[in-house]
N, C-alpha and C positions, 0 to 999 in steps of 0.2 A: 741281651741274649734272645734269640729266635725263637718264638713261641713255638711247639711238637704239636701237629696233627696227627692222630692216630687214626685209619679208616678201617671198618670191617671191608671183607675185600662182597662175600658173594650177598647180592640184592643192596650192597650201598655202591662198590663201585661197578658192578659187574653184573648181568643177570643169566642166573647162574639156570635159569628154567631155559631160556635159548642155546646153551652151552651143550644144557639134558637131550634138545628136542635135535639138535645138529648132528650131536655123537649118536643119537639113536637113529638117525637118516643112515649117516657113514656106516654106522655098522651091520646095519639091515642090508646095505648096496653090497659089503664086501663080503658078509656069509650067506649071500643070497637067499635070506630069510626075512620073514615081514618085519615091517617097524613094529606091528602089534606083537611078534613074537619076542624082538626086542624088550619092548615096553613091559612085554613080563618078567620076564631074567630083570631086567631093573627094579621093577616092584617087588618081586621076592629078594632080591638082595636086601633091596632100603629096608624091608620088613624087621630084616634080620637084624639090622643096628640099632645101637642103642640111643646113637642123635643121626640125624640127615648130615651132620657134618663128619660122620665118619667115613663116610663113602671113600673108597679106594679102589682106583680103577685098576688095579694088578688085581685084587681079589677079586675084583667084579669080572676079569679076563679070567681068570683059573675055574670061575664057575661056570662061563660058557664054553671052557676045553673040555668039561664033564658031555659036552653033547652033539661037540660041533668039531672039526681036526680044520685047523689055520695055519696061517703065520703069525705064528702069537707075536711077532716084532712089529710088525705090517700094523696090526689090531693093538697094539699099543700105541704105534703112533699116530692113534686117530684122537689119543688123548692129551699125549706129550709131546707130538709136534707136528701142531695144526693150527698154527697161529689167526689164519682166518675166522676160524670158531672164535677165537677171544679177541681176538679185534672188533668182528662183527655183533659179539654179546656185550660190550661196551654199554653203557646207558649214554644217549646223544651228547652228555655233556659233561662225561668222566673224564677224559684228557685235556678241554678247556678248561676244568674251574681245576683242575690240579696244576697245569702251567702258566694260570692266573695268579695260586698259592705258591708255586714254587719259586723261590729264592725270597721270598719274605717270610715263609715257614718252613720248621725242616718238617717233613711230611713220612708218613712210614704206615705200619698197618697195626692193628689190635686182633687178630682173625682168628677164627677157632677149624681145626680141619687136618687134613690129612698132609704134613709139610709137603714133600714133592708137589700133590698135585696143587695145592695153592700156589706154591712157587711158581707151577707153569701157567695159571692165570694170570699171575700177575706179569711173569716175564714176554709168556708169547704173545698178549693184547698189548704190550707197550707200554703199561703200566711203571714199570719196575723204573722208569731214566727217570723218573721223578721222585722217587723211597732214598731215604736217607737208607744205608745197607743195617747203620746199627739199631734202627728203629724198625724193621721188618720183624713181627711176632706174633709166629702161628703155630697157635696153643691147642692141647688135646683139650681143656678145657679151662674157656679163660674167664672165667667166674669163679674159679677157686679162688679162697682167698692167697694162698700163695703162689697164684700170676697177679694180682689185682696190687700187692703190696709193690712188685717191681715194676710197677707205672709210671715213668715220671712225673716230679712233681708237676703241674697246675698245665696237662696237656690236656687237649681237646680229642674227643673220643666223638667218630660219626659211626651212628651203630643202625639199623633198621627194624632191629629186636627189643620192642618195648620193654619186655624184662632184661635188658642188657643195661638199655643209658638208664632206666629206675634204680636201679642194683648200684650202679657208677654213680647216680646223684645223692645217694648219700657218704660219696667219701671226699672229704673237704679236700681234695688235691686234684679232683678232675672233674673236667666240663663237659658232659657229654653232650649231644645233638642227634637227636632223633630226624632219622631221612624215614620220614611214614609217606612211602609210596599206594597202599593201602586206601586209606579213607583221606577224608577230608579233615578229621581231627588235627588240632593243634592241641598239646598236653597244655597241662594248667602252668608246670614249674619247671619244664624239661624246652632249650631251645627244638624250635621243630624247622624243620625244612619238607618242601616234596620234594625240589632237587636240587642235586649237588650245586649249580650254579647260583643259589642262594647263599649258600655259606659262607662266600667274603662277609654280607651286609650283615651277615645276624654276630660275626664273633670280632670286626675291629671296630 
């Protein structure tokens, strides 16, 4: 049986800060408003949430109709279909080391976030022809212990959240893998990567 890679999707496979910096260009171009006025409707939003993974770009649209008149269709699809943006926020070597693992692993996601819009990171950057469909799982929080219990048994978790694969290395059915893009660290007991194109060597 085919070992299950499970990948967080935003800062392991995807960076999700070029994603932030792209949509705040497009939007600033299309309400003919500065990026910096942008960049604060985004910061008061994120303010307002209780994790950064809540972020939903319909609310984050309803709160700039409070001051701006569009085509809130047009301004949605600078989030939902703009495949350039998620093609382009790719990390160099997220599509190779996935179609290096793909057909020797069934591969899928662990990701915490808002569904729709993870779904269209992973579908519009091209991600998605490589996820197993039943292995796709994007949780409001997936550190509760009732997501963490429907993990498959003895899969490989690549997470970029030191309290994510800490939390997962004490439960005797999964492997996790820290991708610390961050510093120079290697954990003491946790496999580490800086990137994704590591992870053949470190898990056969």
């Amino acid at each position: 049986m085919k070992k299950i890679i499970l990948f967080d999707i935003d800062y392991a496979l995807i960076n999700t800060d070029l994603i932030r910096s792209a949509t705040t260009s497009q939007l600033a171009n299309a309400l003919k408003i500065s990026e910096k006025s942008i960049a604060t409707y985004l910061n008061n939003y994120s303010s307002s949430l209780n994790s950064s993974t809540d972020f939903d770009p319909d609310k984050f649209i309803n709160l700039l109709t409070k001051d701006h008149t569009f085509n809130k269709s047009f301004i949605r699809n600078i989030f939902y279909q703009n495949p350039d943006i998620y093609k382009s926020s790719l990390y160099p070597d997220t599509i190779s080391t996935l179609n290096n693992l793909f057909g020797e692993y069934v591969l899928g996601t662990y990701s915490e976030g808002v569904n729709d819009f993870q779904m269209t990171k992973i579908t519009q950057s091209g991600v998605s022809k490589y996820l197993n469909k039943k292995h796709i799982n994007i949780l409001k929080r997936k550190l509760q212990t009732k997501e963490l219990i429907k993990i498959p048994q003895n899969s490989i978790i690549v997470d970029d959240k030191l309290e994510v694969v800490e939390k997962l290395s004490k439960m005797s059915n999964v492997f996790p893998v820290w991708v610390n893009r961050k510093t120079a660290e290697i954990h003491k007991e946790i496999k580490t990567v800086f990137k994704l194109e590591q992870i053949p060597n470190i898990i056969n």
